[in-house]
Backbone and ligand atoms as CSV (ligand in chain L), in Angstrom:
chain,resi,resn,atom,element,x,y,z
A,1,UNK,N,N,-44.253,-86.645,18.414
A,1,UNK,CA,C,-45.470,-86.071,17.883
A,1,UNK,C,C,-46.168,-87.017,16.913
A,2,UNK,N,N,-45.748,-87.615,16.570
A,2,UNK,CA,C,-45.959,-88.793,15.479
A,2,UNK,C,C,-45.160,-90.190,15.407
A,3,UNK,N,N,-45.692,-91.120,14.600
A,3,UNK,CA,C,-45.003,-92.506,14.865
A,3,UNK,C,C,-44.087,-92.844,13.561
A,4,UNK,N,N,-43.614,-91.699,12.944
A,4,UNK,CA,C,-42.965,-91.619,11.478
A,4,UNK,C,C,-41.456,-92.071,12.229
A,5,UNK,N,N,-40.843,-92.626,11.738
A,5,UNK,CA,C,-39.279,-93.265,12.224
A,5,UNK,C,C,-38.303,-91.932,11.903
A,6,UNK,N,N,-37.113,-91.711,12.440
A,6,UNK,CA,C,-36.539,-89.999,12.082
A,6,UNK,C,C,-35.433,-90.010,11.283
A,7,UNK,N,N,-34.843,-91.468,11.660
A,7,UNK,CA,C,-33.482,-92.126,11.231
A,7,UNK,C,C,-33.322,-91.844,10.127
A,8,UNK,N,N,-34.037,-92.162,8.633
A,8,UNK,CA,C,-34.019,-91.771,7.590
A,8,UNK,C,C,-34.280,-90.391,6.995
A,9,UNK,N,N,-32.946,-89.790,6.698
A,9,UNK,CA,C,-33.437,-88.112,6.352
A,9,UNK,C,C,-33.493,-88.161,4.861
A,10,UNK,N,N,-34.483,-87.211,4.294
A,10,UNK,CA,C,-35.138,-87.201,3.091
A,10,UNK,C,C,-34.142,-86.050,2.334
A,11,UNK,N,N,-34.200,-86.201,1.212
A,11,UNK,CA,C,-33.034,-85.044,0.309
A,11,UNK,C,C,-33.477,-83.770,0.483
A,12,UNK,N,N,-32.425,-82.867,0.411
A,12,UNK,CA,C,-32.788,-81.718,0.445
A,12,UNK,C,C,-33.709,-80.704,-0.726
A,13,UNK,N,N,-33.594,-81.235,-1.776
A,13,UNK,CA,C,-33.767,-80.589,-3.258
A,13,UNK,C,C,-35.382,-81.496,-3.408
A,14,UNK,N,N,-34.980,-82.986,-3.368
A,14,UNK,CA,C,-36.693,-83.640,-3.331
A,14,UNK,C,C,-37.435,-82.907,-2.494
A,15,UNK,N,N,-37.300,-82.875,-1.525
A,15,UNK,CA,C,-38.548,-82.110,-0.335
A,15,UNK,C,C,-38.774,-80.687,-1.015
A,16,UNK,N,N,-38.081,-79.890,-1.468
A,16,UNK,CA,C,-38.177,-78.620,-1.974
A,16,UNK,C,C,-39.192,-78.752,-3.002
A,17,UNK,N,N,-38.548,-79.690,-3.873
A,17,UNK,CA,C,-39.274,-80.128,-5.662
A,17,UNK,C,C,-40.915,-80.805,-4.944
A,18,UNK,N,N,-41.049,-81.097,-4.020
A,18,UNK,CA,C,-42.236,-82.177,-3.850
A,18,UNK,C,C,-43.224,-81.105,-2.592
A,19,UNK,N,N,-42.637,-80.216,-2.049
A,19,UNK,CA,C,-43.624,-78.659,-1.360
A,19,UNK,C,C,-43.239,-79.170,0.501
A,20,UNK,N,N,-42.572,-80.262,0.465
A,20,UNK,CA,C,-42.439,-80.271,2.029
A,20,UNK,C,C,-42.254,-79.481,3.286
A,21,UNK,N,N,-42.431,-79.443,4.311
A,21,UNK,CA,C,-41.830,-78.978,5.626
A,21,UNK,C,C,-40.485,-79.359,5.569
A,22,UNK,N,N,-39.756,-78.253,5.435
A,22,UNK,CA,C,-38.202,-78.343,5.784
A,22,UNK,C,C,-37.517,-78.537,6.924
A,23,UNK,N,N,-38.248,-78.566,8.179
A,23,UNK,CA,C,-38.133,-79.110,9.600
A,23,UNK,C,C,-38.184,-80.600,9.352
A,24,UNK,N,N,-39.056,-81.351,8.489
A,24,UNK,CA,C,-38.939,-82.964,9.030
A,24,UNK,C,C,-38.527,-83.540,7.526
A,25,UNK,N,N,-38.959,-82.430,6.490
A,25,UNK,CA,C,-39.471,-83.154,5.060
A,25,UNK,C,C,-40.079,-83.993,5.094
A,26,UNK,N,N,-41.553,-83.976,5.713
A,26,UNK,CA,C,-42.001,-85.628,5.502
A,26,UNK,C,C,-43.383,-84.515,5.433
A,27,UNK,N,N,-44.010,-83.585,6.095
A,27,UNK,CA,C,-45.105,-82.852,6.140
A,27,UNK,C,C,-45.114,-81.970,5.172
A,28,UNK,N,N,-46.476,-82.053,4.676
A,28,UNK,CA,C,-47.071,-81.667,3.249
A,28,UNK,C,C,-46.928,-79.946,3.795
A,29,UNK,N,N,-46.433,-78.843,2.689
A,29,UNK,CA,C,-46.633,-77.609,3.033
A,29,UNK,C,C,-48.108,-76.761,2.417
A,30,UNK,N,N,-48.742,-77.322,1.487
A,30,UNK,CA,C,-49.577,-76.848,1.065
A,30,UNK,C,C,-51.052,-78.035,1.102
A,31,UNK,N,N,-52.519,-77.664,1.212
A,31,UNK,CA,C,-53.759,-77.747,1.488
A,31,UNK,C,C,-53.635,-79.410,0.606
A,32,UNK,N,N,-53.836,-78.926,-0.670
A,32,UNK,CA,C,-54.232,-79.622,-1.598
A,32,UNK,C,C,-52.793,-79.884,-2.677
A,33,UNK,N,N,-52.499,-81.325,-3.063
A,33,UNK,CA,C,-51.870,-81.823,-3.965
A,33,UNK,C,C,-52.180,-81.569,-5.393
A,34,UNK,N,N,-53.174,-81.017,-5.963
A,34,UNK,CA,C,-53.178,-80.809,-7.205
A,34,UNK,C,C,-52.161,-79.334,-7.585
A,35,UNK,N,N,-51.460,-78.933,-7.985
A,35,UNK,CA,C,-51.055,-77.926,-8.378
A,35,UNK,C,C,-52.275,-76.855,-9.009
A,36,UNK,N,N,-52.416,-77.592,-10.008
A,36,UNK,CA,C,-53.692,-76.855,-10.967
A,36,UNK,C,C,-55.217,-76.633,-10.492
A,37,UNK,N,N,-55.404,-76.966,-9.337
A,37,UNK,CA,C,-56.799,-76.701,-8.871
A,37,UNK,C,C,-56.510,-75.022,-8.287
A,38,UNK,N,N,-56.971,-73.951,-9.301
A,38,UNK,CA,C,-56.589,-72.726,-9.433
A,38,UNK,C,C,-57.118,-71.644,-8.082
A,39,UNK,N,N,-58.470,-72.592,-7.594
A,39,UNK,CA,C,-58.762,-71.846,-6.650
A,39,UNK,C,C,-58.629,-72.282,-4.803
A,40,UNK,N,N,-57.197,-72.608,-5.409
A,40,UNK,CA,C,-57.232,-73.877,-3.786
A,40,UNK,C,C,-55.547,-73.826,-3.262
A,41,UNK,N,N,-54.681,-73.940,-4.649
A,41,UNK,CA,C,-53.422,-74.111,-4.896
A,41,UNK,C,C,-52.532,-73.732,-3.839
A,42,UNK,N,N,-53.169,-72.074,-3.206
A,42,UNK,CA,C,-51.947,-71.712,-2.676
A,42,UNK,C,C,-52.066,-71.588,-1.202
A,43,UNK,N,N,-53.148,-72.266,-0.547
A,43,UNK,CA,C,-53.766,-73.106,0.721
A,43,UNK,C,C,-52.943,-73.554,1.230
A,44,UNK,N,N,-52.238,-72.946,2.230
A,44,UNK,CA,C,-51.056,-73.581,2.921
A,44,UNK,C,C,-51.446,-74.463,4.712
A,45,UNK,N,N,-50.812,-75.298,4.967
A,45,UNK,CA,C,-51.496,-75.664,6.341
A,45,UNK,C,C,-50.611,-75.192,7.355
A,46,UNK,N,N,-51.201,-74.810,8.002
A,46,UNK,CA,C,-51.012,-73.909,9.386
A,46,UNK,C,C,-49.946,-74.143,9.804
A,47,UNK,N,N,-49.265,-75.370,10.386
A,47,UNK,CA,C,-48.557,-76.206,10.858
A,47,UNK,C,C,-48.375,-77.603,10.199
A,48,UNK,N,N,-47.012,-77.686,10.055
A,48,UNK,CA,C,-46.850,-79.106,9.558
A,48,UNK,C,C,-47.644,-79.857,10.317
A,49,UNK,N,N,-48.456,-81.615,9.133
A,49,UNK,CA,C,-49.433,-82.182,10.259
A,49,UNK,C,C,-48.047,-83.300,10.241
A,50,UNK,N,N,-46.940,-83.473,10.245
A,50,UNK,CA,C,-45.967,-84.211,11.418
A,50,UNK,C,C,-45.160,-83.824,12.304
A,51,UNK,N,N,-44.481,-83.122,11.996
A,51,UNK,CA,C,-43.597,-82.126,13.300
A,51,UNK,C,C,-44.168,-81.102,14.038
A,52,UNK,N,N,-45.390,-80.624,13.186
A,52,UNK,CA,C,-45.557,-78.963,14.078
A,52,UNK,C,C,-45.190,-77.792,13.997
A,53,UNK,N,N,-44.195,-77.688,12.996
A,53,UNK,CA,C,-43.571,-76.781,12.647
A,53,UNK,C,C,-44.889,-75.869,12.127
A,54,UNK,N,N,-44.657,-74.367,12.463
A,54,UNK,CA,C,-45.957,-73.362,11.929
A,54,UNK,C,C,-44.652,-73.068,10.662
A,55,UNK,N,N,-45.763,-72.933,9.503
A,55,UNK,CA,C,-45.507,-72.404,8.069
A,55,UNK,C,C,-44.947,-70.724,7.515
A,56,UNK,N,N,-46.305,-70.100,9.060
A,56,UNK,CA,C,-45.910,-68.889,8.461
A,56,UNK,C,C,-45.142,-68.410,9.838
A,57,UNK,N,N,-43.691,-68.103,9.649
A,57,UNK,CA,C,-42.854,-68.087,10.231
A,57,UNK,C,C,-42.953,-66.227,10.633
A,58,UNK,N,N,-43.663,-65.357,10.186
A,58,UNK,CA,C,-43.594,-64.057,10.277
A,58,UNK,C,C,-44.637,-63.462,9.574
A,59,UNK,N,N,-44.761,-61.964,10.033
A,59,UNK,CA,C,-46.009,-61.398,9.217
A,59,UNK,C,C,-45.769,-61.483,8.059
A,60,UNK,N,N,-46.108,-61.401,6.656
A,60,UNK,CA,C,-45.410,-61.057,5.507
A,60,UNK,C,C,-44.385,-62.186,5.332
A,61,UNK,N,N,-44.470,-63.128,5.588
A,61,UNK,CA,C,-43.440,-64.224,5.798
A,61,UNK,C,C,-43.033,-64.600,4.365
A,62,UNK,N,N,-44.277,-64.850,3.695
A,62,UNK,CA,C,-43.859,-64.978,2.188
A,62,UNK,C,C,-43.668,-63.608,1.329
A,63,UNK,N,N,-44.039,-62.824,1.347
A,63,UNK,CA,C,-43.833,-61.444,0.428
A,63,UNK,C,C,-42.170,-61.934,-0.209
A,64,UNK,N,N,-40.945,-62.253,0.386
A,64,UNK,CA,C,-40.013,-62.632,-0.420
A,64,UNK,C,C,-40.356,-63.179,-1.302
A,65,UNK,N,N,-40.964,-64.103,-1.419
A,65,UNK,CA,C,-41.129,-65.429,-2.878
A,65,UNK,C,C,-41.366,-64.297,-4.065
A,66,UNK,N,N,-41.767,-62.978,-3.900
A,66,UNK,CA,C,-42.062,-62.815,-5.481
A,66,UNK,C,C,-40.716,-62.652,-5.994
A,67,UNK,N,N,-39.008,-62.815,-5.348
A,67,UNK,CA,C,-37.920,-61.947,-5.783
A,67,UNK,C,C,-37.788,-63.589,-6.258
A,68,UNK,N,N,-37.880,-64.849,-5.727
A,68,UNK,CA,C,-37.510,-66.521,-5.638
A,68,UNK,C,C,-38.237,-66.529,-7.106
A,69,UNK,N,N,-39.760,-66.079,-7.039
A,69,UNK,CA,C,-40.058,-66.555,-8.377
A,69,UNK,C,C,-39.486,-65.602,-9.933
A,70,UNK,N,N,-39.669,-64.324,-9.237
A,70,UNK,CA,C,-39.105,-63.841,-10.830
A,70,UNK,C,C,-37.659,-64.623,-10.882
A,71,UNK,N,N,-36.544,-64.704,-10.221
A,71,UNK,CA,C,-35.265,-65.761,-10.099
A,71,UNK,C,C,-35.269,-67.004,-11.155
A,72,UNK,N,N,-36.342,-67.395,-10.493
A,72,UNK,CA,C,-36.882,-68.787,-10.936
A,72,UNK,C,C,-37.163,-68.525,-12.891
A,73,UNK,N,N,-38.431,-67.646,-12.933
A,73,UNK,CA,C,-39.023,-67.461,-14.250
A,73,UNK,C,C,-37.776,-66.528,-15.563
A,74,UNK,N,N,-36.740,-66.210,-14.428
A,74,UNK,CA,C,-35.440,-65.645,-15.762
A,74,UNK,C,C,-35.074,-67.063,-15.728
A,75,UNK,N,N,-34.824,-67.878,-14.891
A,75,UNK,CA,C,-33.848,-69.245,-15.313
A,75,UNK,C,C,-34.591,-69.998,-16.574
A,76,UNK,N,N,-35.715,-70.067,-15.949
A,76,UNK,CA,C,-35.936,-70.733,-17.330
A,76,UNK,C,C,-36.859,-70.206,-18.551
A,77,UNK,N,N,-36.679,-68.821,-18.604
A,77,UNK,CA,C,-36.673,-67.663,-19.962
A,77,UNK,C,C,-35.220,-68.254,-20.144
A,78,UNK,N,N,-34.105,-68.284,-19.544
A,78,UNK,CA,C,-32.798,-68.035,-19.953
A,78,UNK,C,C,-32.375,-69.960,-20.689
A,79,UNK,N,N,-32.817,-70.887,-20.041
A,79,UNK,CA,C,-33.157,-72.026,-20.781
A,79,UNK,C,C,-33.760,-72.784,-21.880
A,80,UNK,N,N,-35.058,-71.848,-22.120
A,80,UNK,CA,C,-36.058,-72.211,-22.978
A,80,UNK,C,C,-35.005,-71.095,-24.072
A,81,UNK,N,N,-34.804,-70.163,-24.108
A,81,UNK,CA,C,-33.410,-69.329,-25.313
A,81,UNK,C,C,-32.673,-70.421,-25.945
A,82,UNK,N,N,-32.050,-71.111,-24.856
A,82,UNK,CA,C,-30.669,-71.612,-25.356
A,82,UNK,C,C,-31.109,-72.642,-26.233
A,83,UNK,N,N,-32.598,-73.627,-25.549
A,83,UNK,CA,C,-33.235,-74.697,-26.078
A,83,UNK,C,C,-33.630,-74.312,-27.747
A,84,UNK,N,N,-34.529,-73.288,-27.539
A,84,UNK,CA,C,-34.694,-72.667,-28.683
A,84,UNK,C,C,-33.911,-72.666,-29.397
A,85,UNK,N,N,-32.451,-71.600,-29.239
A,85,UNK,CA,C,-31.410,-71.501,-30.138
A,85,UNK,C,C,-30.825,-72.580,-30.977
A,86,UNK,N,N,-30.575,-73.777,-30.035
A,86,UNK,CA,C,-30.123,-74.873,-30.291
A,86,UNK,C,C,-31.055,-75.802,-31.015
A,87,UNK,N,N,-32.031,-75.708,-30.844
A,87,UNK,CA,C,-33.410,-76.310,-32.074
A,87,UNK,C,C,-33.866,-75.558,-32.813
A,88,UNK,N,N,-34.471,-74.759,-33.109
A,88,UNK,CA,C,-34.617,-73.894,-34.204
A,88,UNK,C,C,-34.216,-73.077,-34.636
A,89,UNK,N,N,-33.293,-72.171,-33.812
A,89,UNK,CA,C,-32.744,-71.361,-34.282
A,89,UNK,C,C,-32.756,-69.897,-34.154
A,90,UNK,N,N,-31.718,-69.141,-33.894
A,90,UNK,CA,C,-32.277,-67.516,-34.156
A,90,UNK,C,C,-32.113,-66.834,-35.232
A,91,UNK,N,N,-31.764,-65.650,-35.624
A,91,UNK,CA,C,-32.086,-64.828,-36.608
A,91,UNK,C,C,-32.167,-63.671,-36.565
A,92,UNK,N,N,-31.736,-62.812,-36.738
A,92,UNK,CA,C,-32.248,-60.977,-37.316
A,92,UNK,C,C,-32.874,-60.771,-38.317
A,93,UNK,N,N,-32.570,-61.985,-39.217
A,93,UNK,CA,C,-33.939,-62.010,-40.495
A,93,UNK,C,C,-34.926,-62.157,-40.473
A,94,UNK,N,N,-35.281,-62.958,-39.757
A,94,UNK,CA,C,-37.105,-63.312,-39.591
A,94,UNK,C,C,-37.384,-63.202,-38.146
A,95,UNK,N,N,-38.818,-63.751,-37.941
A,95,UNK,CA,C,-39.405,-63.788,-36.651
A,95,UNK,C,C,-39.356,-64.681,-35.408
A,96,UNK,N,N,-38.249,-65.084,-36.022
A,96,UNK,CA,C,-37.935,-66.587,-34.675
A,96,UNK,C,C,-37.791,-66.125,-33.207
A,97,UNK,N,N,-37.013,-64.981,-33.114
A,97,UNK,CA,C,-36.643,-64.726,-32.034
A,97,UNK,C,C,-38.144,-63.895,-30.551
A,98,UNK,N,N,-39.340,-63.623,-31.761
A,98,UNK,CA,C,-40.082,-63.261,-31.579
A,98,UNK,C,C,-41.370,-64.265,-31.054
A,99,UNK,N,N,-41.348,-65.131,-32.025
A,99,UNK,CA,C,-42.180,-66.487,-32.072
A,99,UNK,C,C,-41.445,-66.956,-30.199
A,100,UNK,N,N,-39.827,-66.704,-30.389
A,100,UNK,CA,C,-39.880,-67.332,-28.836
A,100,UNK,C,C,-40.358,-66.800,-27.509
A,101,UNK,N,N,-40.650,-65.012,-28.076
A,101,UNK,CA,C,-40.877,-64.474,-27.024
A,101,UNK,C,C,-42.234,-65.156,-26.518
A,102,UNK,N,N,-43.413,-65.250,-27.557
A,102,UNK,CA,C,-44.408,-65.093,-27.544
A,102,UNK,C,C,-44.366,-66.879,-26.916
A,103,UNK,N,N,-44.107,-67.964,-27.407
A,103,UNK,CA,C,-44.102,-69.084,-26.727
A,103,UNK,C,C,-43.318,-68.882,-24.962
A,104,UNK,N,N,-42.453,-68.355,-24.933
A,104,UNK,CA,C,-41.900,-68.338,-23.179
A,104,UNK,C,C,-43.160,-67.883,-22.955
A,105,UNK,N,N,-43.502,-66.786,-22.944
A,105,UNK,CA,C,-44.552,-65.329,-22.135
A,105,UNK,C,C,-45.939,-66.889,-21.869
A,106,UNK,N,N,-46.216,-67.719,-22.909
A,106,UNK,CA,C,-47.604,-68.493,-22.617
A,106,UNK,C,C,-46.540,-69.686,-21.593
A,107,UNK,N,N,-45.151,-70.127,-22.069
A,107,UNK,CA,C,-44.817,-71.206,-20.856
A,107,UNK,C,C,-44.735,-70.755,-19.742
A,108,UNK,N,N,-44.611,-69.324,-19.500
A,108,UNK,CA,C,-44.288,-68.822,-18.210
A,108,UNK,C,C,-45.580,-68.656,-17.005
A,109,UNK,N,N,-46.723,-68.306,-18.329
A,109,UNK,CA,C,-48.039,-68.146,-18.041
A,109,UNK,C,C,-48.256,-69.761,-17.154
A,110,UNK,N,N,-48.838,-70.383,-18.051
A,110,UNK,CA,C,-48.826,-71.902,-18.039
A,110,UNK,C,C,-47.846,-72.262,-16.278
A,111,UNK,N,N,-47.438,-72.158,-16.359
A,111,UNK,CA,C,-46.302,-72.474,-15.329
A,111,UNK,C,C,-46.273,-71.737,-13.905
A,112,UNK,N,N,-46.886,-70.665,-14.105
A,112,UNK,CA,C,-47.272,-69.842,-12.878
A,112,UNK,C,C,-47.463,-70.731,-11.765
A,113,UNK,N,N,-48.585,-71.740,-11.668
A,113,UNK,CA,C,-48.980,-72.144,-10.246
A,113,UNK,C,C,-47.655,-73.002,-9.578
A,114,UNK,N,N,-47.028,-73.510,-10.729
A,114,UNK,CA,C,-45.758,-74.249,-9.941
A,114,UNK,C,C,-44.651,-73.547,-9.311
A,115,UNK,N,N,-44.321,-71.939,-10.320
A,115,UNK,CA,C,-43.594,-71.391,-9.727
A,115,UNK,C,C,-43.622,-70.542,-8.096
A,116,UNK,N,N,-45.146,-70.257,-8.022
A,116,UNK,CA,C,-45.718,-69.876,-6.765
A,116,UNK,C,C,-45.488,-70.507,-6.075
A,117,UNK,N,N,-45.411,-71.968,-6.066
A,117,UNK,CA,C,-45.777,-73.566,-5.222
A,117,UNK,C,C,-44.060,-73.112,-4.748
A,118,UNK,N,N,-42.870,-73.710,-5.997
A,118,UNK,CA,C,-41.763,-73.890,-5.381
A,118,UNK,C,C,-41.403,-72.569,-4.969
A,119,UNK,N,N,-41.707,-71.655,-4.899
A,119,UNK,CA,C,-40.808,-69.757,-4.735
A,119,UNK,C,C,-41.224,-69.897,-3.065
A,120,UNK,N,N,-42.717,-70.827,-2.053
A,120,UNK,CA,C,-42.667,-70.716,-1.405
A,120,UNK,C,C,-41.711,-72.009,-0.581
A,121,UNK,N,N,-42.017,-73.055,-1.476
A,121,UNK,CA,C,-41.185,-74.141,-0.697
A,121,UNK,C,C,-39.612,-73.841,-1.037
A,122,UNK,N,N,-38.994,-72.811,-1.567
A,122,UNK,CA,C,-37.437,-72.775,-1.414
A,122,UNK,C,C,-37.210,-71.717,-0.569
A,123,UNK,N,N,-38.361,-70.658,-0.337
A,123,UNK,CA,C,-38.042,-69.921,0.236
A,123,UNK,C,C,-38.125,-70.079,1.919
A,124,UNK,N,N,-38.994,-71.070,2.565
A,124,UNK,CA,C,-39.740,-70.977,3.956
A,124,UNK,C,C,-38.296,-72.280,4.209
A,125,UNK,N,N,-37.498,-72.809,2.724
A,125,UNK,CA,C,-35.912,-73.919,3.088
A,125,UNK,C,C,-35.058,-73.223,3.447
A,126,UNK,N,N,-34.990,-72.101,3.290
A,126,UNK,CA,C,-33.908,-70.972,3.589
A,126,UNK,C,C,-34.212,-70.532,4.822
A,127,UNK,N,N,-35.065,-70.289,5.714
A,127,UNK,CA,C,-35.340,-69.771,7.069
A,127,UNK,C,C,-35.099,-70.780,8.021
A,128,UNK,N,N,-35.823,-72.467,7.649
A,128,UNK,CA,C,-36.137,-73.355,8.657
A,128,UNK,C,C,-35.264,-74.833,8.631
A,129,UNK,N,N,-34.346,-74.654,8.990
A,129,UNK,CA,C,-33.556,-75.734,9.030
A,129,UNK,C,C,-33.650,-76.815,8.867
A,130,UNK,N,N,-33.365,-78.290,8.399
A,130,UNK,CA,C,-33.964,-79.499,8.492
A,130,UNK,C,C,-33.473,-79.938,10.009
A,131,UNK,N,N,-33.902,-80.287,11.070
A,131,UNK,CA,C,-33.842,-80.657,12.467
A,131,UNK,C,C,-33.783,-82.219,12.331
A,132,UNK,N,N,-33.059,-83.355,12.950
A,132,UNK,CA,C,-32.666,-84.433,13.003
A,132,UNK,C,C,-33.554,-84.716,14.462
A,133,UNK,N,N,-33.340,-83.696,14.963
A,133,UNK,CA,C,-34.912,-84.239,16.583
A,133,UNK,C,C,-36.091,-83.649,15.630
A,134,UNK,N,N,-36.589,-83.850,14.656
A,134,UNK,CA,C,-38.029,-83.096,14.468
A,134,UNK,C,C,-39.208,-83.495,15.154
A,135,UNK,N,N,-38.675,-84.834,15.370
A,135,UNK,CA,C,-39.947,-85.476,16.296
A,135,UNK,C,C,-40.037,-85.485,17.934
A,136,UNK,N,N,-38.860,-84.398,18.161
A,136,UNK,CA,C,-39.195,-84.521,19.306
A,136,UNK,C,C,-39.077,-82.474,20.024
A,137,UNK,N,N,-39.839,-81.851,19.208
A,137,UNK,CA,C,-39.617,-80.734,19.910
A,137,UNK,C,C,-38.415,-79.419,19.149
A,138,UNK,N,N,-37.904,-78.371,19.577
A,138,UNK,CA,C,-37.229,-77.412,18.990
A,138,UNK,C,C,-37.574,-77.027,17.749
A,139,UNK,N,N,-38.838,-76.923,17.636
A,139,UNK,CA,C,-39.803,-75.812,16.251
A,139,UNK,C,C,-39.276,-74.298,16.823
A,140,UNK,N,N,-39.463,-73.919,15.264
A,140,UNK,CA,C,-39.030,-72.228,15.343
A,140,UNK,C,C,-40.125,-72.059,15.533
A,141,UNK,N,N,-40.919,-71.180,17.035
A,141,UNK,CA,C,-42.351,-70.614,16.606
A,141,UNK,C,C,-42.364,-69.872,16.444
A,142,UNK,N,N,-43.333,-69.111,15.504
A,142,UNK,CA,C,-43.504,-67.978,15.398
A,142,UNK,C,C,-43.056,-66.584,15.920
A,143,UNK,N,N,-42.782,-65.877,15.751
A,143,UNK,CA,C,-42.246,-64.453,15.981
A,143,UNK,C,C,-43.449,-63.779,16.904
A,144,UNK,N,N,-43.866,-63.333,15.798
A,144,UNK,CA,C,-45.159,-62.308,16.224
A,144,UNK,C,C,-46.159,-62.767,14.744
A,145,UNK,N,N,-46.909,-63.011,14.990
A,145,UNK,CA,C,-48.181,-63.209,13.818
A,145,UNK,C,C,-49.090,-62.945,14.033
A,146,UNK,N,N,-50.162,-62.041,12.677
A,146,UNK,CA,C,-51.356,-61.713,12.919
A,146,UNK,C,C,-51.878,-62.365,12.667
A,147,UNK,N,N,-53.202,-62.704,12.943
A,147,UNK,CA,C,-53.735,-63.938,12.611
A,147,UNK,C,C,-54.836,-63.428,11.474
A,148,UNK,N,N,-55.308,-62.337,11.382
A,148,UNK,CA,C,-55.911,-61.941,10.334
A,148,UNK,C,C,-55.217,-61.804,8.634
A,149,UNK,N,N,-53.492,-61.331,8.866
A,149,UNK,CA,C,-52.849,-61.410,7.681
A,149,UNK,C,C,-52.136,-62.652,7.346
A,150,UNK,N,N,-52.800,-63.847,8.138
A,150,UNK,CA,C,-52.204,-64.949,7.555
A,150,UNK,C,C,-52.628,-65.670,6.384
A,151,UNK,N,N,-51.893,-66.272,5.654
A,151,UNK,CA,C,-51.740,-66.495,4.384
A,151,UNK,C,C,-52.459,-65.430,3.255
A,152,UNK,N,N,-52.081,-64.324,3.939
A,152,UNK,CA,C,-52.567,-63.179,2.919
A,152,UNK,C,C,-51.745,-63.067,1.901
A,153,UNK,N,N,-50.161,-63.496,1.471
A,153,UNK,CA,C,-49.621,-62.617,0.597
A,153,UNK,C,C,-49.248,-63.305,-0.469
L,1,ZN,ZN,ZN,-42.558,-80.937,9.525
């Protein structure tokens, strides 16, 4: 399908961290590379443009990611604590523990478009195997898809 060499397979965790197609890891899963371009971000492409692999693997294909991202947004509530604890400090006396709520709640804010980004690229890694023929054929296609509820969710 392409003139990309296959021999070299790409990490499993980089392709995740970087939004890849988990069929080749080499095809971009989302529209646009900026994370932060707010009205574009979550623009996914149809089909990987190297293997072919289709993205949305089922109706509702993504509706899981919101269980991947809250997952995601306790890990690191449960990190930014310990960080906290271990640098400034907690307390029952004063407002520290409060001051952290109120700093997570804006990092978590802040952080939203990435967690959307990876909740779909770990989640569509869990369905679609990395394939060693990617370049030559055996894509999961699609199930059944509407074409009106695609990339609705
Ligand atoms: Zn691909």
């Amino acid at each position: 399908m392409c003139a990309v060499k296959s021999d070299d397979k790409p990490g499993l965790i980089l392709s995740i961290l970087r939004y890849k197609c988990p069929r080749c890891r080499r095809g971009n899963l989302f529209q646009k590379k900026n994370t932060y371009d707010l009205k574009n971000f979550m623009k996914m492409n149809e089909r990987c443009e190297v293997c072919g692999q289709p993205f949305e693997v089922e109706v509702g294909f993504y509706y899981g990611t919101g269980f991947v991202s809250y997952g995601l947004a306790v890990a690191i509530s449960g990190i930014s604590l310990v960080l906290w604890a271990l640098t400034i400090g907690l307390s029952l006396d004063d407002n520290r523990f409060f001051w952290w709520m109120g700093i997570n709640a804006l990092l978590l804010v802040a952080m939203q478009p990435i967690l959307m980004r990876l909740s779909r690229s770990l989640w569509i890694a869990i369905f679609v195997p990395y394939s060693k023929n990617w370049a030559s054929g055996d894509i999961i296609e699609a199930e059944r898809i509407n074409k009106d509820q695609m990339n609705n969710w």
